[in-house]
C-alpha positions in Angstrom: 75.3 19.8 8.9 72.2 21.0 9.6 69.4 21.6 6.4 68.4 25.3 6.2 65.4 24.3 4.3 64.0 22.6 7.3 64.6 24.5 10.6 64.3 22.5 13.8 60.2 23.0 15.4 59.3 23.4 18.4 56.2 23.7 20.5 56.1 25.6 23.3 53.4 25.7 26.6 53.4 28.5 29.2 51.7 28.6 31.9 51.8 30.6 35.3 52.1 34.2 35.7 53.0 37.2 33.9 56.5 36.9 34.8 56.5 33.9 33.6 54.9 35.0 30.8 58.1 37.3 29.8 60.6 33.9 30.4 58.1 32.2 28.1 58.6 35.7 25.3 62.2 35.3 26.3 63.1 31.6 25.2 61.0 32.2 22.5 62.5 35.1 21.2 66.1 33.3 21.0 65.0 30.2 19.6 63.7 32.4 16.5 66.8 33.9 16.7 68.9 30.7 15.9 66.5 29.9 13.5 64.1 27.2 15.1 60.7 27.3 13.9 57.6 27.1 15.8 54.5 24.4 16.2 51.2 25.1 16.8 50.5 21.2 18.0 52.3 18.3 19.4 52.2 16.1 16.5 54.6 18.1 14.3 57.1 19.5 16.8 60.8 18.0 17.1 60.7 18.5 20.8 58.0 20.7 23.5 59.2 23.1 26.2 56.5 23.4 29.1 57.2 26.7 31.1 55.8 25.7 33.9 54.2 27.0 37.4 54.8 26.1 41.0 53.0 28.6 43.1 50.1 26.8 45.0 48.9 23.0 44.8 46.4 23.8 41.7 49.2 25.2 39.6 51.8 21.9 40.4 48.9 19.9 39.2 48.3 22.0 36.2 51.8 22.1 35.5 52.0 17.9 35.9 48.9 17.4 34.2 50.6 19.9 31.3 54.1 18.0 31.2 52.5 14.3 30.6 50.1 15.3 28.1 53.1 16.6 25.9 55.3 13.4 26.7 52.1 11.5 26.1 51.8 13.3 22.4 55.1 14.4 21.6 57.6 12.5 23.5 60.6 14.7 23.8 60.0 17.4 26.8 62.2 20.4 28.1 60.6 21.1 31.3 61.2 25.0 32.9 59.9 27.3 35.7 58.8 27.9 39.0 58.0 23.8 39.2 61.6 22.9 38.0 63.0 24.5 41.4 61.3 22.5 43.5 63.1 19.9 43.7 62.8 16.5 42.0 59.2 16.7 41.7 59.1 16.5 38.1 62.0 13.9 37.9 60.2 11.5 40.1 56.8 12.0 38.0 58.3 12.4 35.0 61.6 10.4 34.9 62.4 11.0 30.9 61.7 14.5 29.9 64.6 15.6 28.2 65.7 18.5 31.0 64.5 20.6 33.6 65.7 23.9 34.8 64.4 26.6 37.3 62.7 29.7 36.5 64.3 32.7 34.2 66.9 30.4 32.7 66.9 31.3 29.4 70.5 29.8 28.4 70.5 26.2 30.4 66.8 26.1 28.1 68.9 26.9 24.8 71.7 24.2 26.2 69.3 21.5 26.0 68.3 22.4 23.0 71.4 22.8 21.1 72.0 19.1 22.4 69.0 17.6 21.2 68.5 19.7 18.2 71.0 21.0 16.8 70.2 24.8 15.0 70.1 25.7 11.4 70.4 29.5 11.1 70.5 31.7 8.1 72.3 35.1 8.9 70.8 36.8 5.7 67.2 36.6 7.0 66.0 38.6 9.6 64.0 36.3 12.0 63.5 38.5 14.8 60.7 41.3 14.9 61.5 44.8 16.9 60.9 43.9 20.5 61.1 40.7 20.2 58.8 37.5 20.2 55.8 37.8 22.0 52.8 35.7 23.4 50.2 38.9 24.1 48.5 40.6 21.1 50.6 43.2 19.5 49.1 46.3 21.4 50.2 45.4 24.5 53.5 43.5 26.6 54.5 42.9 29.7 57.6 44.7 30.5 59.8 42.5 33.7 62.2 45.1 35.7 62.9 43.1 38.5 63.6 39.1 39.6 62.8 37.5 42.7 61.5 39.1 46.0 63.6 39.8 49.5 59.8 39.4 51.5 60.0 36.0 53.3 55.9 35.9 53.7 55.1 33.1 55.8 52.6 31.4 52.9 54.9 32.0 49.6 58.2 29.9 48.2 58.9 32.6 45.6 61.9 33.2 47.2 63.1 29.7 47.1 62.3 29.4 43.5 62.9 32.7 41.9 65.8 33.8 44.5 66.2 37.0 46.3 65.2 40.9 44.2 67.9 41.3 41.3 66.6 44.5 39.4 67.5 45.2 35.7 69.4 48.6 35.7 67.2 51.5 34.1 69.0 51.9 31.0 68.3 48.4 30.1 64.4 48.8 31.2 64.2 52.2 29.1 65.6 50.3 26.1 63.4 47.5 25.7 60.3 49.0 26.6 61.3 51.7 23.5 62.1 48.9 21.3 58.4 47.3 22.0 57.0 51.0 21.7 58.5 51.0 18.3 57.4 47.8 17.4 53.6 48.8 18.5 53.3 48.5 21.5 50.4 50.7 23.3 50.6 48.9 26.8 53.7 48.7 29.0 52.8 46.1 31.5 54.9 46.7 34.6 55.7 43.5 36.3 58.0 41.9 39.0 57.4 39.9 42.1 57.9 42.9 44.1 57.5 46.2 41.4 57.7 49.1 44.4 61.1 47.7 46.0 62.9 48.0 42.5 66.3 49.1 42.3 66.7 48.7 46.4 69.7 46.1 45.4 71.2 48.4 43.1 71.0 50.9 45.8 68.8 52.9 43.0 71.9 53.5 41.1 71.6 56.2 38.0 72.2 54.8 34.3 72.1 57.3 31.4 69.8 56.5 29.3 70.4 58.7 25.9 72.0 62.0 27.0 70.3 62.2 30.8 70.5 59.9 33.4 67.7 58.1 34.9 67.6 56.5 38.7 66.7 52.9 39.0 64.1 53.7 40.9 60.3 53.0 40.5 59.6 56.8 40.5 62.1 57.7 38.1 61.7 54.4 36.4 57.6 55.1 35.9 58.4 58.6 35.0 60.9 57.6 32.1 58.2 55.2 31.1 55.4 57.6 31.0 57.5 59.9 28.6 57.2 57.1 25.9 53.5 58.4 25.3 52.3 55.0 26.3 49.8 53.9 28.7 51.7 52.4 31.4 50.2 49.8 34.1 52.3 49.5 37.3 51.3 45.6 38.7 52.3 43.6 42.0 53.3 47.0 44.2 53.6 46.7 47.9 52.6 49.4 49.7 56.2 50.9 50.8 55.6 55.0 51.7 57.1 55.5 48.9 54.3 54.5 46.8 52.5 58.0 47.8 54.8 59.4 45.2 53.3 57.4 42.3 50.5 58.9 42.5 51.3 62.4 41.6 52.6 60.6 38.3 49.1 59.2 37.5 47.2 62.8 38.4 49.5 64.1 35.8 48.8 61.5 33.4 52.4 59.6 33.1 51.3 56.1 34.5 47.8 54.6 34.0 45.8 56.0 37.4 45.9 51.6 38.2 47.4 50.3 41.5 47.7 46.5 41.5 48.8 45.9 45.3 48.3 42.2 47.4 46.8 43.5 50.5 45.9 39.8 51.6 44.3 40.3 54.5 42.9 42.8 56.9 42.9 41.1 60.5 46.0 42.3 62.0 46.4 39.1 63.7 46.1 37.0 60.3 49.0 39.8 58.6 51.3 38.9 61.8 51.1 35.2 60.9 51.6 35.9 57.0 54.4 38.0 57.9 52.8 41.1 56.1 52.3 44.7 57.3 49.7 44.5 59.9 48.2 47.9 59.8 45.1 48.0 57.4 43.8 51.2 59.9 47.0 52.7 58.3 46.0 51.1 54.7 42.7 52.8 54.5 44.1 56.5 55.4 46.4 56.1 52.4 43.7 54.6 50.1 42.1 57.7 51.2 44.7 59.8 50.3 45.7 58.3 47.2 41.7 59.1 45.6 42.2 62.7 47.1 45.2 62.8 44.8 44.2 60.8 41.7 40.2 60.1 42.0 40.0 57.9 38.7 42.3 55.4 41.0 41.6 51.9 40.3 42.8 49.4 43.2 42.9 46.1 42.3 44.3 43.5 45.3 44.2 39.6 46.0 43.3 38.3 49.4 43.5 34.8 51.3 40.2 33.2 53.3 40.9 30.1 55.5 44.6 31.2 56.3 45.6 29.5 59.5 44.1 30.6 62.7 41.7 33.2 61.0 38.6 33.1 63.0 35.4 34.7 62.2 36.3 37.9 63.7 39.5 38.4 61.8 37.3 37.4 58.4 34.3 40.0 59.4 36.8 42.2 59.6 38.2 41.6 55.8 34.6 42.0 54.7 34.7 45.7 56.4 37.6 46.2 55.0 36.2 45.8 51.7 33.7 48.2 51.7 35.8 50.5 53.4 38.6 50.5 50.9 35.9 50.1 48.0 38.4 47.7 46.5 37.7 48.0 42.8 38.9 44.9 41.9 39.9 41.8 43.6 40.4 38.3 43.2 40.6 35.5 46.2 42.5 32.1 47.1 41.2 29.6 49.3 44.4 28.7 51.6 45.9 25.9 50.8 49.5 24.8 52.2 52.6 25.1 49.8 55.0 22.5 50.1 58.2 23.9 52.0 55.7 27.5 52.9 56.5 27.7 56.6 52.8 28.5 57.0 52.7 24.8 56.6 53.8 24.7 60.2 51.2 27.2 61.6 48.3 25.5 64.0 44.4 26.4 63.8 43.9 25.0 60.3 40.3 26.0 58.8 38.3 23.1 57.5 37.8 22.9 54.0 34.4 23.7 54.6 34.4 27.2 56.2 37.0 28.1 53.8 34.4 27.5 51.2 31.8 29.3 52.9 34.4 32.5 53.4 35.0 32.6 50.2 31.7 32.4 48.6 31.0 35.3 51.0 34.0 36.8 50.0 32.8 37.3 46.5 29.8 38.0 47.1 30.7 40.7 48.9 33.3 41.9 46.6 30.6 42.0 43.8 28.8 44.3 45.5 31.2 46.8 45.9 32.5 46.5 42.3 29.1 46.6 40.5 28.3 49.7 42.6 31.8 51.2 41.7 31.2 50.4 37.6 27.3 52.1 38.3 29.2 55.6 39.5 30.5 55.3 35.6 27.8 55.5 33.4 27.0 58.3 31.4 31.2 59.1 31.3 33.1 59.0 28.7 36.4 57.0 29.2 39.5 56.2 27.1 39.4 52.3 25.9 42.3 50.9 24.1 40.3 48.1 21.8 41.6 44.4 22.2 39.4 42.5 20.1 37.1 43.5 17.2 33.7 40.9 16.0 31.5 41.5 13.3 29.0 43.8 15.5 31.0 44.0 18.2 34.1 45.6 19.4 35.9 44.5 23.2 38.2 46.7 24.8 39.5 47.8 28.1 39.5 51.1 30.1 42.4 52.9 32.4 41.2 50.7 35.3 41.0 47.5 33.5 44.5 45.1 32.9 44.2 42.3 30.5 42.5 39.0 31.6 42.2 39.8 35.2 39.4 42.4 34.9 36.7 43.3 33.3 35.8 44.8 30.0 34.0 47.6 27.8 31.7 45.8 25.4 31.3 48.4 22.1 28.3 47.7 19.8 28.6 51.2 17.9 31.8 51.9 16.8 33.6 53.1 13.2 34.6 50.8 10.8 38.0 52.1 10.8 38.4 50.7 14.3 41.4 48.6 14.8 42.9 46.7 17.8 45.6 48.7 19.7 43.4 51.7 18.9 42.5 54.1 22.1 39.4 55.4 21.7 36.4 57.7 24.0 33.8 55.5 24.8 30.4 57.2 26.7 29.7 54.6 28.8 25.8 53.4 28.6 25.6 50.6 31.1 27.1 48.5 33.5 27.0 44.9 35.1 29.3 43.3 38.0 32.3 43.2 36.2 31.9 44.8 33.0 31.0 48.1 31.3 28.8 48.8 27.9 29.0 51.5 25.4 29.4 53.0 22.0 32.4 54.9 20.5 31.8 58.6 20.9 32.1 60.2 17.0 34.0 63.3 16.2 32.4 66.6 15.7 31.8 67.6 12.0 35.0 69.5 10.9 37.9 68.3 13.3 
């Protein structure tokens, strides 16, 4: 029988994405539901999960380097994730971890756990918090609606790891993300591999959802969302034409005026070989468009320099792109192959080298654009929602700004009520690159 006075501990590492992120909350959320404690270290842990990552050559050796170090310290490893699909690779570096399992398995996780370490549950106390465990500060989670992706582009294995797009009905979406509301919440996160094409396998079926019914689709979906009185922060969208649609939602104010969209490239003969749309002439009409509807709109996008075959005409034309699109935000991979990425195959290979050079060129012209963008903002006065709050300083985040992938509002006069979670107006006072600067604006005497 297992002693209630000394719940099982484990210690937990997660790495990769945000969807892995919300496996990570997931697992975590029903071990404290069967009454397993958690570890801050190795040294006091009964056993250590590694969620791990599998995307591009520096995650597998994150992921690796992550697995040894706890079998090094601990001993008794439950490896899961994106790495755990491929193949044997962590069985053949790691030949006595306890298990490992694919991405979003939740249950086989649990399995291994039971086996190992048996739970000790008391029904009488409640273990769980509303919403759930999570790994993000309280103001703000990351809300999945969707598995797995049915784009086969030529330089990605999510497919083979995280299978083809299986969408959550809306019912099921509308309940958690009320649950996390109640618990706190201020942020809905909205993430999948694919976020735009959710609901296509359910053939955007309607689920009631209290007394009306709501279509699981991400227009409806966003709409629903937006009615919570939350900000709402739509991430990974592929450009499908029905994405125009969105953006009547944000000119009214339901979803965050944010549009987090992998454009990649711009060469048309570089989009062919990645198997993406290959019609940026097409792209930047509709960026167009979409500021003529919403003109707070912050893009944010990810490209790839050094893809195969790129020459320096197709990457002079991703540098026009760039001011032409006035990308607010971006970030950029130097290609590197993927084991079982069928870009693998593709001749023309750039040498490590010019890649380097791309990229730094890349950035630097990125920078340029983004600075000027953040200069257009001072003297405004923009909502922040506060993340962080020093002595003499408070850290928060505008409309346009997702957590850890862009940049930041740096307070230094603020009230001493201020709190995190709080969403404040901030007059904006200066800028740099990345970041903005200002004060909290005060209230008028007598309201």
């Amino acid at each position: 029988m297992s002693d209630l006075s000394r719940p099982g501990k484990i210690g937990f590492v997660s790495l990769g994405c945000a969807k892995a992120t919300v496996d990570s909350e997931r697992i975590l959320t029903e071990l404290r539901i069967q009454g397993y404690g958690m570890s801050a270290g190795y040294e006091d842990a009964d056993l250590v999960i590694v969620n791990t990552c599998g995307f591009i050559d520096a995650a597998v050796e994150e992921s690796l380097e992550a697995i040894g170090e706890a079998l090094n310290e601990n001993g008794k490893v439950v490896v899961t994730g994106c790495l755990g699909a491929k193949g044997d690779v962590v069985k053949q570096n790691f030949p006595n971890v306890l298990a490992v399992t694919g991405p979003q398995a939740t249950e086989e996780v649990m399995q291994v756990v039971h086996a190992h370490l048996p739970p000790s549950h008391d029904p009488y106390i409640d273990l769980v918090p509303p919403g759930g465990l999570k790994l993000t500060p309280r103001h703000y989670a990351y809300l999945k609606i969707s598995e797995g992706c049915n784009h086969r582009c030529s330089f990605c294995i999510i497919p083979s790891m995280r299978g083809d797009l299986v969408s959550r009905g809306s019912s099921e979406v509308l309940a958690e993300a009320e649950a996390l509301v109640s618990a706190g919440v201020k942020e809905l996160l909205v993430v999948s591999q694919d976020t735009s094409a959710y609901g296509a396998d359910l053939r955007y079926r309607s689920e009631f959802h209290g007394a009306a019914p709501v279509r699981s689709h991400i227009q409806d979906l966003s709409k629903a969302l937006g009615a919570l009185g939350v900000w709402v922060r739509l991430h990974y969208v592929y450009p499908y034409p029905h994405v125009d649609n969105l953006l009547h939602l944000m000119a009214e104010g339901l979803v965050l005026p944010y549009l987090d969209i992998p454009f990649q490239h711009a060469s048309r003969t570089v989009l062919k070989a990645m198997k993406r749309p290959a019609h940026s002439e097409k792209v930047l009409e509709r960026i167009h468009s979409w500021r003529q509807i919403c003109p707070d709109l912050t893009i944010r996008s990810t490209f790839i320099v050094g893809f195969p075959g790129e020459t320096d005409q197709d990457f002079e034309r991703l540098l026009e792109f760039i001011h032409l699109a006035q990308i607010d935000r971006a970030g950029c991979f130097k290609y590197s192959d993927v084991e079982g990425a069928r870009a693998n195959e593709l001749g023309g290979q750039v040498p490590e080298e010019i890649k380097q050079e791309r990229y730094d060129r890349f950035m630097r012209t990125q920078l340029d654009v983004s600075s000027n963008r953040l200069l257009q903002k001072v003297g405004d006065t923009m909502d922040v929602i506060i993340d962080q709050i020093n002595e003499d300083l408070a850290i928060g985040r505008t409309r346009g700004d997702a957590p850890e992938v862009d940049g930041i509002v740096e307070i230094d006069r603020f009230n001493e009520d201020l709190a995190a979670g709080d969403i404040v107006p901030v007059h904006i006072n200066a800028s740099s690159e990345y970041d903005l600067y200002g004060e909290q604006v005060q209230p008028m005497a007598g309201t």
